[in-house]
BAFI-3210 file (N, C-alpha, C; in Angstrom, 3 decimals, decimal comma, padded with zeros to 6 digits):
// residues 84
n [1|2|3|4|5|6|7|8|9|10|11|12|13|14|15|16|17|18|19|20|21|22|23|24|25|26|27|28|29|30|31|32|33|34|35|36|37|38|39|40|41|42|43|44|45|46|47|48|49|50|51|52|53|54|55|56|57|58|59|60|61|62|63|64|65|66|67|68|69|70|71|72|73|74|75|76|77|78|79|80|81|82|83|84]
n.u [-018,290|-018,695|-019,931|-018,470|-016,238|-014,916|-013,367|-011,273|-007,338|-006,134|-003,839|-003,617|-005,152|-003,156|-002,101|000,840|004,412|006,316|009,516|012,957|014,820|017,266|020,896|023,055|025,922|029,174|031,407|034,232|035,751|034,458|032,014|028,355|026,824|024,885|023,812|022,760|020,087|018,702|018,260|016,908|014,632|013,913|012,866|010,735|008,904|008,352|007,192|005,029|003,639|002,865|000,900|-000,866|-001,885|-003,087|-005,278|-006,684|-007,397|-008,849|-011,042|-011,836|-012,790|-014,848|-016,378|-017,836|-018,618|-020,874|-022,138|-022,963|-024,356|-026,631|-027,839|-028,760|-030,535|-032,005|-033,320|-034,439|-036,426|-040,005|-042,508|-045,757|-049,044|-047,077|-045,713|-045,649]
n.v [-004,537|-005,760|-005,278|-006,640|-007,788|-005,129|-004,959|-006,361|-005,726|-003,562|-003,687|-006,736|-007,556|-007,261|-009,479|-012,258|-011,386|-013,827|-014,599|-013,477|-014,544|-016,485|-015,853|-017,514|-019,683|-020,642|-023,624|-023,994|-026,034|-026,136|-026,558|-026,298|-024,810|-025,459|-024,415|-021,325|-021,425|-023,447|-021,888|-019,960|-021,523|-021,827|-019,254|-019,088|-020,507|-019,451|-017,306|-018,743|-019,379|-016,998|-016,154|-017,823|-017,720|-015,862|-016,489|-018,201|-016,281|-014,289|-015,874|-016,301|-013,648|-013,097|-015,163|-014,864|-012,150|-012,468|-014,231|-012,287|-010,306|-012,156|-012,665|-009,995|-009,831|-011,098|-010,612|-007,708|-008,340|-007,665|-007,824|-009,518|-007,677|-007,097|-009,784|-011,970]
n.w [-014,952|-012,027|-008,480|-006,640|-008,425|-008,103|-005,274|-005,776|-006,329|-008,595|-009,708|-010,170|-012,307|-014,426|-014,273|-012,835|-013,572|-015,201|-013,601|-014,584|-017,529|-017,206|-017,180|-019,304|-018,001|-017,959|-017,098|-015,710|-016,712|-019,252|-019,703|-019,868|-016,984|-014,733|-012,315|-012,876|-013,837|-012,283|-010,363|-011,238|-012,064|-009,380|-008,818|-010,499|-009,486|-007,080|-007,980|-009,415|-007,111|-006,287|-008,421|-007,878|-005,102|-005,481|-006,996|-005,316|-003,497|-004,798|-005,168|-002,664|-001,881|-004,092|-004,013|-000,787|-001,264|-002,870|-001,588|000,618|-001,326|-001,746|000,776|001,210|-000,846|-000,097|002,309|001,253|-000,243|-000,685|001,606|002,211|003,853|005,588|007,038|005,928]
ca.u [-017,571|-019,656|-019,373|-017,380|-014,774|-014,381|-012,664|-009,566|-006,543|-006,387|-002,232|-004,008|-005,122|-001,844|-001,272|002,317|005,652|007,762|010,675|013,555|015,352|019,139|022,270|023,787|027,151|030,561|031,832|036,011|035,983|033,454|030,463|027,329|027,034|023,348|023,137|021,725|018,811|018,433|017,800|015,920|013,613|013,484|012,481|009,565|008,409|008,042|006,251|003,973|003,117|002,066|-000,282|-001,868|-002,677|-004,095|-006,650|-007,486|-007,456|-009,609|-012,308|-012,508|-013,467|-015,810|-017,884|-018,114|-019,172|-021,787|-023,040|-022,967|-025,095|-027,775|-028,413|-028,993|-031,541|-033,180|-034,049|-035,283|-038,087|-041,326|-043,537|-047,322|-048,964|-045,949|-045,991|-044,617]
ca.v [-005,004|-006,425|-004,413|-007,746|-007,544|-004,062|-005,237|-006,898|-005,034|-003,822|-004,768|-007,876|-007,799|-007,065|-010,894|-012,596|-011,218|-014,256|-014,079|-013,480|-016,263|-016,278|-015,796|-019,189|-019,665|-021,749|-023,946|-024,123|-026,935|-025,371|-027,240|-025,233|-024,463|-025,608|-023,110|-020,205|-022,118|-023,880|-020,550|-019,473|-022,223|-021,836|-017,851|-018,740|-021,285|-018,284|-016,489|-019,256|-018,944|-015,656|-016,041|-019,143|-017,108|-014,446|-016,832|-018,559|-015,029|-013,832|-016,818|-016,155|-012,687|-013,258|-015,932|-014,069|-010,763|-013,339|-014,843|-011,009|-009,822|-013,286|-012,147|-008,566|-009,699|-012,155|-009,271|-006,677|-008,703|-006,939|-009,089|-009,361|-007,606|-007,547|-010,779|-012,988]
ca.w [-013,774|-010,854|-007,653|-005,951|-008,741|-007,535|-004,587|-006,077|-006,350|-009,926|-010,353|-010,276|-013,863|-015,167|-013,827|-012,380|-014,590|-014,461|-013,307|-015,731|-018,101|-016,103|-018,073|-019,053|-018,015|-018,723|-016,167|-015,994|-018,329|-020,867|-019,565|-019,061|-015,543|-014,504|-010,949|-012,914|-014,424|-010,617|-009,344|-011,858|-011,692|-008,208|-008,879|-011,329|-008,744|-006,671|-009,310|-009,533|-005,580|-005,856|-009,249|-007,327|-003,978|-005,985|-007,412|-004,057|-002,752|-005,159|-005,587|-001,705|-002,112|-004,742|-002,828|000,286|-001,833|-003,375|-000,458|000,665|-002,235|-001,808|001,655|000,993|-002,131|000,371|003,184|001,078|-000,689|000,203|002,464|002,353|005,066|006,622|007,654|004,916]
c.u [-018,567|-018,917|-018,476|-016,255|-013,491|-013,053|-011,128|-008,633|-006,281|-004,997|-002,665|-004,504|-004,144|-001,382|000,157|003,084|006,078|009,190|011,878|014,268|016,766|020,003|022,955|025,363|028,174|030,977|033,589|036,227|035,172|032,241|029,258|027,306|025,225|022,722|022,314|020,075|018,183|018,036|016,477|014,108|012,560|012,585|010,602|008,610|007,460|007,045|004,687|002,995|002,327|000,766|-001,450|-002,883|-003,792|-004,973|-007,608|-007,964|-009,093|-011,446|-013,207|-013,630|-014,873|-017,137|-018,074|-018,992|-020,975|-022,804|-023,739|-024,574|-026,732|-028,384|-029,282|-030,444|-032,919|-034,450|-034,879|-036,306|-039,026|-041,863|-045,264|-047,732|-047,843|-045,415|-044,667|-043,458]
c.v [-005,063|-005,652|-005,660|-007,613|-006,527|-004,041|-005,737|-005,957|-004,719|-003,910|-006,243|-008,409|-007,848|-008,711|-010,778|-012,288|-012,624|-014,150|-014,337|-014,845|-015,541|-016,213|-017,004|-018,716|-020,851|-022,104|-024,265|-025,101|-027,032|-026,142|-026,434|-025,510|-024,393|-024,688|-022,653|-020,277|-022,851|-022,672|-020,262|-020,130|-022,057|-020,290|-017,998|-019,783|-020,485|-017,476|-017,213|-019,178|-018,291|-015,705|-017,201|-018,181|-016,590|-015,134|-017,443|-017,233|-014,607|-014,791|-016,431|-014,886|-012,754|-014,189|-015,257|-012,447|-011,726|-013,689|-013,182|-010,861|-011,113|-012,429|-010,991|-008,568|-010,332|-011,423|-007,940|-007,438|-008,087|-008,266|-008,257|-008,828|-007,390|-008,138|-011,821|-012,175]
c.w [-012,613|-009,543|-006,588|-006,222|-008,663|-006,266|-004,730|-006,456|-007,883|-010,516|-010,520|-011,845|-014,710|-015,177|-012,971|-013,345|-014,010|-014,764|-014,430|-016,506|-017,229|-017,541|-018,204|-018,513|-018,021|-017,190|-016,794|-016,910|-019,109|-020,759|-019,278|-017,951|-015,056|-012,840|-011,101|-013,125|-013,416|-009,865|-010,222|-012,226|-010,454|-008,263|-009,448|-010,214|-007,696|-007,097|-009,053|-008,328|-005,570|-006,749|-008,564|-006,099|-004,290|-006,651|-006,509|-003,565|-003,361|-005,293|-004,053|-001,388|-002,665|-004,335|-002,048|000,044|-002,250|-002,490|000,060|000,001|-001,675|-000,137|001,444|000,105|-001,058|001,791|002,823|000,396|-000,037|000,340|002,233|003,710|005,789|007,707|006,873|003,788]
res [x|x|x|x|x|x|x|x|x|x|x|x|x|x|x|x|x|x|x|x|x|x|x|x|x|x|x|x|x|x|x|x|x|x|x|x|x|x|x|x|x|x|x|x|x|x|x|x|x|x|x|x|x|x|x|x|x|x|x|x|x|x|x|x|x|x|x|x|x|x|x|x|x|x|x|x|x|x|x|x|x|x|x|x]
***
């Protein structure tokens, strides 16, 4: 593990649960009843939100640690003389 990936929250490996399947149900004249599956859509939609952030989130991290790290490599080089 790279000391960048350190930074991410480690519920983050576990991934997004999504959100549950709904309970079908009967409409008064025995038709399925399309709501629960409208919500439930709408829920995993949700779901999807959050697993998305968390990869923008994380890519940001990881560059910025990166760039981080490049600096850091580019200042300690020993110089000649201590000049160059």
């Amino acid at each position: 593990m790279s000391p960048c990936s350190a930074l991410l929250p480690d519920d983050w490996s576990a991934g997004v649960a999504p959100a549950p399947l709904p309970e079908s149900a009967k409409l008064a004249d025995g038709h399925d009843d399309a709501r629960p599956w409208q919500s439930g859509f709408v829920e995993q939609t949700g779901q999807l939100e959050i697993a998305n952030d968390r990869y923008t989130a994380a890519t940001g991290i990881v560059s910025r640690c990166e760039a981080r790290d490049a600096a850091a490599v580019v200042k300690a080089r020993p110089k000649v003389l201590g000049i160059f």
